[in-house]
C-alpha positions in Angstrom: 67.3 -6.6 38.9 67.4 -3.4 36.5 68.5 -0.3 38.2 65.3 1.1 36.5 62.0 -0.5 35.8 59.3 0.8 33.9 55.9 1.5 34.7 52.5 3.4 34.3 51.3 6.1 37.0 47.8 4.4 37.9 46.9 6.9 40.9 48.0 10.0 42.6 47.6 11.5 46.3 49.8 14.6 46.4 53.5 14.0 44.9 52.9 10.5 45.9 52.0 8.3 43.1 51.1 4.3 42.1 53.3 2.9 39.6 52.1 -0.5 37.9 55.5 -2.0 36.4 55.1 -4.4 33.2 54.8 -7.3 35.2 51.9 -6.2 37.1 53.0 -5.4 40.4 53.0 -2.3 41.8 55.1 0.4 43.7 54.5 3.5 45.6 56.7 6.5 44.4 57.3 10.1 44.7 59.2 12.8 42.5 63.3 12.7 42.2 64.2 16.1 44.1 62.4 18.7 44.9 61.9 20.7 41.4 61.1 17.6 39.3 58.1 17.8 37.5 54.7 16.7 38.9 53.7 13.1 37.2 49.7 12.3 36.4 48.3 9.7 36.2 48.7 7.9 32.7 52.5 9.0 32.6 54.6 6.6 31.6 57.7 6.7 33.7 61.3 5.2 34.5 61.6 5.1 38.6 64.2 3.9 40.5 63.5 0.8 42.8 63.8 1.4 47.0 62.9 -1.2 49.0 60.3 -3.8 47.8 57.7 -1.7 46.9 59.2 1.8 46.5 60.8 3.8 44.1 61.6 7.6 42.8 60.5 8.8 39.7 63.4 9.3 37.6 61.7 10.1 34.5 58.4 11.0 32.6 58.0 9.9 29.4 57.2 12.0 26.2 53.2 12.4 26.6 51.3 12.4 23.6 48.8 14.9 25.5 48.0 16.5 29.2 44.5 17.7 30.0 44.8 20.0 33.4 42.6 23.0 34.1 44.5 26.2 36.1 43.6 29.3 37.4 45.0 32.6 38.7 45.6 30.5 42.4 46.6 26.5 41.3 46.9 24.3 38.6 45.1 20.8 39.2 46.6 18.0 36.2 43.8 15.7 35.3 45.6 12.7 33.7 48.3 12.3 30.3 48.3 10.2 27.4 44.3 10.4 27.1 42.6 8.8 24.0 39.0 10.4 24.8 37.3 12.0 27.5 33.7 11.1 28.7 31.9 14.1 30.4 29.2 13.1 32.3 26.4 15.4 32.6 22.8 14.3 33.9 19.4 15.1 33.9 19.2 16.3 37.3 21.1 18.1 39.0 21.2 20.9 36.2 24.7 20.8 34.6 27.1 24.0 33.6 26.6 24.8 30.2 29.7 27.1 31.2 31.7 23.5 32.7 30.7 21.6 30.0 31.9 24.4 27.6 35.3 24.8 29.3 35.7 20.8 29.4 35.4 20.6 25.6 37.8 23.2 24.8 40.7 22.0 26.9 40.0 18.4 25.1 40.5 19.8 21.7 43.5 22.2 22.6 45.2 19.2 23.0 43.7 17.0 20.7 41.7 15.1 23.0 38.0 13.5 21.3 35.1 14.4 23.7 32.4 12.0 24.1 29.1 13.3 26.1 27.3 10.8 28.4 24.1 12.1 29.1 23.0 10.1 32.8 19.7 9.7 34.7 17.5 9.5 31.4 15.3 8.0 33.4 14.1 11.2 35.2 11.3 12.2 32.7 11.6 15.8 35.2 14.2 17.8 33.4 15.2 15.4 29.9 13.7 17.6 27.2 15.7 20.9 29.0 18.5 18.7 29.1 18.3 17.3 25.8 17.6 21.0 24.0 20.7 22.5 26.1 22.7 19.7 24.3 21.6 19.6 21.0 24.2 22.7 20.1 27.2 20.2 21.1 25.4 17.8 18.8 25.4 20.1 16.0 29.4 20.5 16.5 29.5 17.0 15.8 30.4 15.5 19.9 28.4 12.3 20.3 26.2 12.2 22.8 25.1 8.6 24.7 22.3 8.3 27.2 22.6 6.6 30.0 20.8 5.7 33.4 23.5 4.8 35.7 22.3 2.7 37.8 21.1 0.3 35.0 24.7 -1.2 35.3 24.2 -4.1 32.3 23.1 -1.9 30.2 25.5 0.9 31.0 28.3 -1.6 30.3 26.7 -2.9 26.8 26.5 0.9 25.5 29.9 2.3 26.4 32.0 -0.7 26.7 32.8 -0.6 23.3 33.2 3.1 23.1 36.4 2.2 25.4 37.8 -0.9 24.7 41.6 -0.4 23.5 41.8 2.9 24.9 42.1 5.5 27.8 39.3 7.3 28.2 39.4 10.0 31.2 35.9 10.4 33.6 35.0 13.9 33.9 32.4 15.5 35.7 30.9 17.8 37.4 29.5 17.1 41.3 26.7 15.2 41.2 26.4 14.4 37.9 26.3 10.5 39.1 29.8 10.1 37.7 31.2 7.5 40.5 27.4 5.8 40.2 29.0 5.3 36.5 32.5 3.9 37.4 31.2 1.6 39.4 29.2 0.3 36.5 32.0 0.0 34.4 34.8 -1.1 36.8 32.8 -2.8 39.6 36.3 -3.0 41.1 36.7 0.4 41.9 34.0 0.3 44.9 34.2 4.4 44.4 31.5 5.9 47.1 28.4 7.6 45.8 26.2 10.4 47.1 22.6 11.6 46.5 22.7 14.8 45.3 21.3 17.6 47.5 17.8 18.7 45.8 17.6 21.4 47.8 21.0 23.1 46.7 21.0 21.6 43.2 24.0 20.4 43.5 26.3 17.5 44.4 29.2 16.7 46.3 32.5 15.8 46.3 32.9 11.9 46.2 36.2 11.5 44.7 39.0 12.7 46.3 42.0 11.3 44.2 42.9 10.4 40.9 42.7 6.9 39.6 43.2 4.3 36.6 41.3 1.2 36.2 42.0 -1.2 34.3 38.2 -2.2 32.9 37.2 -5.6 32.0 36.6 -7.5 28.3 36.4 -6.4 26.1 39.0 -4.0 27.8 40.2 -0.5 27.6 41.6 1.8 30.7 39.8 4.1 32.2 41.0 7.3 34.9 38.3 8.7 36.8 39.0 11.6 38.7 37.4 14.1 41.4 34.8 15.8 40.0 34.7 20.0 40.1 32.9 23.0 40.3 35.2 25.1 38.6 37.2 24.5 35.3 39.6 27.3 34.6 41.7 27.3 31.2 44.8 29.9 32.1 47.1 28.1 30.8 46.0 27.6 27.7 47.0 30.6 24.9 45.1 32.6 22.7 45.6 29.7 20.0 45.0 26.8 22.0 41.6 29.0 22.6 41.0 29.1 20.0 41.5 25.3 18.8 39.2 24.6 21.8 36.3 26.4 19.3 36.6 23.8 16.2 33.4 25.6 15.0 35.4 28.6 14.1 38.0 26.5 11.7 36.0 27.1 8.8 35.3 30.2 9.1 39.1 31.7 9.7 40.2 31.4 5.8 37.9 34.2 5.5 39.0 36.9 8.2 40.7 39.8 6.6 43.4 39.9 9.6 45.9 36.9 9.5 45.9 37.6 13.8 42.5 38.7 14.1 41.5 37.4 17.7 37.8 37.2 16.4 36.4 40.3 18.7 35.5 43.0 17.0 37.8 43.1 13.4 36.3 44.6 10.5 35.8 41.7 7.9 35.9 38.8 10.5 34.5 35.4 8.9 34.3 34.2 13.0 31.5 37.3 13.5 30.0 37.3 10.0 29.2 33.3 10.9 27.9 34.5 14.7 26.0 37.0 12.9 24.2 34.8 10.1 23.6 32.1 13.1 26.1 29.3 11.5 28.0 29.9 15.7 26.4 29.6 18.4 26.4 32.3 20.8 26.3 30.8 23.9 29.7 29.1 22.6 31.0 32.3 21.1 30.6 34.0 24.2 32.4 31.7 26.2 34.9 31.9 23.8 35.6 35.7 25.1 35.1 34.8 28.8 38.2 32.7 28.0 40.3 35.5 25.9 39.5 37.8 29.4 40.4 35.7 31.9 43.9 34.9 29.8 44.6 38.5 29.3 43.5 39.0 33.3 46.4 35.9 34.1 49.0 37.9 32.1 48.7 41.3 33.5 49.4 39.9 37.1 
């Protein structure tokens, strides 16, 4: 046997990961020493055999992206070496506009293509608010699929080949019906659900780890993970911000500042668009909720 093997991070409790080798079988690992860095799952990694199903991570591979959300108290890494992201939103209970927002822009800081699903269309309560608060995300150009859930052959027709041949990464907020979903699409996965609470308008916590599941013909992996009430972007910079806003690209040619941060410049192509109505202002003010809170990070 190698002194290494090579493998694929598949789950992840802690500092304590799944590692499916090349051949299929599995190992349970955790970091080499204490200051190496944490491993998602989707990592790519070199470990270290112990025993017959252990091993250390020796090393992470070069990830083509990482999509993590952080604030001022803890950083929480989603998955790596994503190829699209779903984010499921639904009918009822009534989704973030500000979650959704957030989600978007930490995809396209790193590069990541967002892909909406749009579940319980079956509630006729609550589609046409649903569908107006997403017709902006439509105008930017993010597809949007609709979905009942719990229709799992249909569910699997529509986004099966949305996924096949890549990793797609399950996002959502509580009770969106996200592990009502991933059971639709990896029946495998068993993953518990939850009615939402109607009196709180809101949903709860049903995933408690992160996972990858390998999804059946015609293929494609897919990482669900727990879902959240918060989404904070502190670690991204003022660029990666702004990359996170595509809407501004082609307005920035025109901004008399080559560092204008898009605020309050005189001769800002990013306001003269908010102000003729070609950006969104629901959008652009998230934008500055996310300059504030950076600038809040840095000054403690």
């Amino acid at each position: 046997m190698s002194s290494t093997l090579e493998g694929r991070v598949i789950a992840a409790h802690g500092r304590h990961y799944e590692v499916e080798l090349e051949d299929g079988s599995l190992r349970q690992c955790y970091p080499r020493g204490k200051k190496a860095a944490a491993a998602a799952v989707g990592d790519y990694v070199t470990i270290a055999p112990e025993g017959l199903d252990g091993g250390s991570i020796a090393a992470v591979r070069e990830r083509s992206n990482l999509l993590y959300r952080s604030d001022a108290m803890r950083t929480k890494q989603f998955a790596a070496n994503v190829d699209r992201l779903l984010i499921v939103v639904a009918v009822q209970p009534t989704f973030s506009d500000d979650l959704l927002g957030r989600a978007l822009a930490g995809a396209w800081s790193v590069g990541i293509e967002p892909l909406i699903l749009l579940n319980k269309t079956d509630l006729a309560e609550g589609l046409d608010l649903a569908e107006t608060r997403l017709a902006p995300y439509e105008r930017l150009g993010v597809p949007v699929l609709r979905l009942s859930a719990h229709d799992n052959e249909a569910t699997r027709a529509r986004l099966a080949p949305e996924l096949a041949g890549r990793t797609s990464l399950l996002l959502g907020q509580s009770g969106m019906g996200k592990s009502t979903l991933l059971n639709a699409l990896a029946p495998e996965a068993g993953a518990a659900t939850r009615e939402h609470s109607t009196a709180l308008d809101t949903g709860r916590h049903t995933t408690t780890s992160t996972r990858l599941y390998h999804l059946p013909a015609p293929g494609g992996d897919l990482i669900d993970s727990p879902g959240f009430q918060a989404f904070g972007l502190q670690h991204l910079s003022a660029g990666d911000i702004e990359r996170g806003f595509p809407e501004f690209a082609s307005h920035i040619p025109s901004c008399r500042f080559y560092n204008c941060t898009h605020r309050r410049e005189p001769g800002c192509g990013v306001l003269a668009a908010l102000e003729s109505g070609a950006i969104d202002t629901g959008r652009y003010a998230l934008y500055l909720r996310l300059l504030d809170e950076l600038e809040a990070g840095q000054r403690y």
